[in-house]
C-alpha positions, 0 to 999 in steps of 0.5 A: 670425958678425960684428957686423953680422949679429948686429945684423941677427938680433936687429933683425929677429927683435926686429921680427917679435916685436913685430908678431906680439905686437902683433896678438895683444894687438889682436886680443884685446881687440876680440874681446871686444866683440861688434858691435851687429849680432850676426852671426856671422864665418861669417853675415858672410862669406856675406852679403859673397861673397853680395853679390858674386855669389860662389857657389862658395867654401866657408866652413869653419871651422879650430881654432887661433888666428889660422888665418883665410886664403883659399885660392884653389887649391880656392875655400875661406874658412877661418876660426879656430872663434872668428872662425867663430863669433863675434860680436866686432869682431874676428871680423867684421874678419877674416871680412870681410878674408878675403872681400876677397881672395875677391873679388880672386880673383874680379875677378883682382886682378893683384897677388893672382894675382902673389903665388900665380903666386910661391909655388913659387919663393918657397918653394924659395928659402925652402929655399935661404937655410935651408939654404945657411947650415949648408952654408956652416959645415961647407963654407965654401962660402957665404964664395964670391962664388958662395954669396953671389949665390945668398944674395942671389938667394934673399933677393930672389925673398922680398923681392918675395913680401913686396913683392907681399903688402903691396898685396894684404893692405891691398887686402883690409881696404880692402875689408872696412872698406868692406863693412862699413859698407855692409852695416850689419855695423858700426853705429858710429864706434866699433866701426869703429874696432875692426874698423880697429886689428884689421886694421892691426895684423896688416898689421904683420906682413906689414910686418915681413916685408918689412922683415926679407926687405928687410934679408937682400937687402941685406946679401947683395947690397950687397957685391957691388955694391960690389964685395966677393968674400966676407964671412969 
């Protein structure tokens, strides 16, 4: 492993960390103030897809921290048994956020349907760029051109996954920020300020991720533009 690649490891996964301590240590602090409305994660979700004429999701709730998501393949919102159940800044944000992509879903955001038309791929590559690198240690295949085009194709089909998430991810909290204040879930300048920093902290970790796959693409692809055959 040469300087530069150790550089790369410690700079992207010092990245990575620092979103996801950030989003956890913002999330935690706005759900513990409760919104003036007083409606419950799940009371909100069902009012905003209500609203939008969404009748054929299911809202449930998931135990485990930060386990919110929108699964489009069998139409259910799953929110974290906190954010389910609770009142907070934090909980409403999010509940609303996940709402959001429920009505992309709805009004076939292109984006949104790139990025699920994307995730089988997506994730054989995740098993190539997994596994080609221990292949590589005992083989010494990946120091081939052949390995590292398949490295830098593998990295690439991530990056645009993660490129596609970012415009999907900030149109849903635009949403939700949007939503909210409309439907008097968030009473004041305040507390939507509450709702904003829970919801750009966590795009940060999807910024992080498209910043490390970007870093990756590039350390592969740029030698063989440049005309390198192998990297020992």
């Amino acid at each position: 492993m040469n300087l530069l690649s150790i550089l790369l490891f410690v700079g992207t996964m010092g990245l990575s960390l620092w979103a996801a301590a950030r989003v956890k240590s913002v999330y935690r602090r706005y759900s513990q103030i409760p919104a003036s409305s007083r409606a419950t994660g799940a009371q909100v979700a069902a009012a905003i897809l209500q609203r939008a004429g969404i009748r054929d999701v299911e809202i449930v709730a998931q135990d485990g921290m930060l386990s919110d998501h929108y699964d489009p393949m069998n139409k259910r919102l799953v929110l974290s048994v906190e954010n389910y159940q609770g009142s907070s800044l934090a909980a409403l944000g999010v509940a609303a956020h996940e709402c959001g992509h429920a009505i992309q879903h709805q009004q076939a955001y292109a984006p949104l349907h790139w990025r699920m038309a994307a995730v089988g791929a997506t994730n054989f590559a995740s098993q190539i760029v997994m596994w080609l690198p221990l292949i590589g240690m005992f083989t010494g295949f990946l120091s081939g051109y052949t390995g590292m085009w398949i490295m830098a194709a593998g990295w690439g089909v991530i990056m645009a996954f993660n490129l596609i998430t970012l415009p999907v991810e900030f149109d849903a909290s635009t949403r939700a920020k949007r939503v909210l204040a409309e439907m008097g879930f968030i009473g004041t300048d305040e507390e939507m300020a509450g709702v904003r920093k829970t919801l750009d902290a966590a795009a940060w970790t999807y910024v992080a991720a498209f910043i490390t796959t970007l870093a990756y693409f590039l350390y592969y692809m740029l030698p063989l533009l440049l005309g390198g055959r192998s990297r020992d």
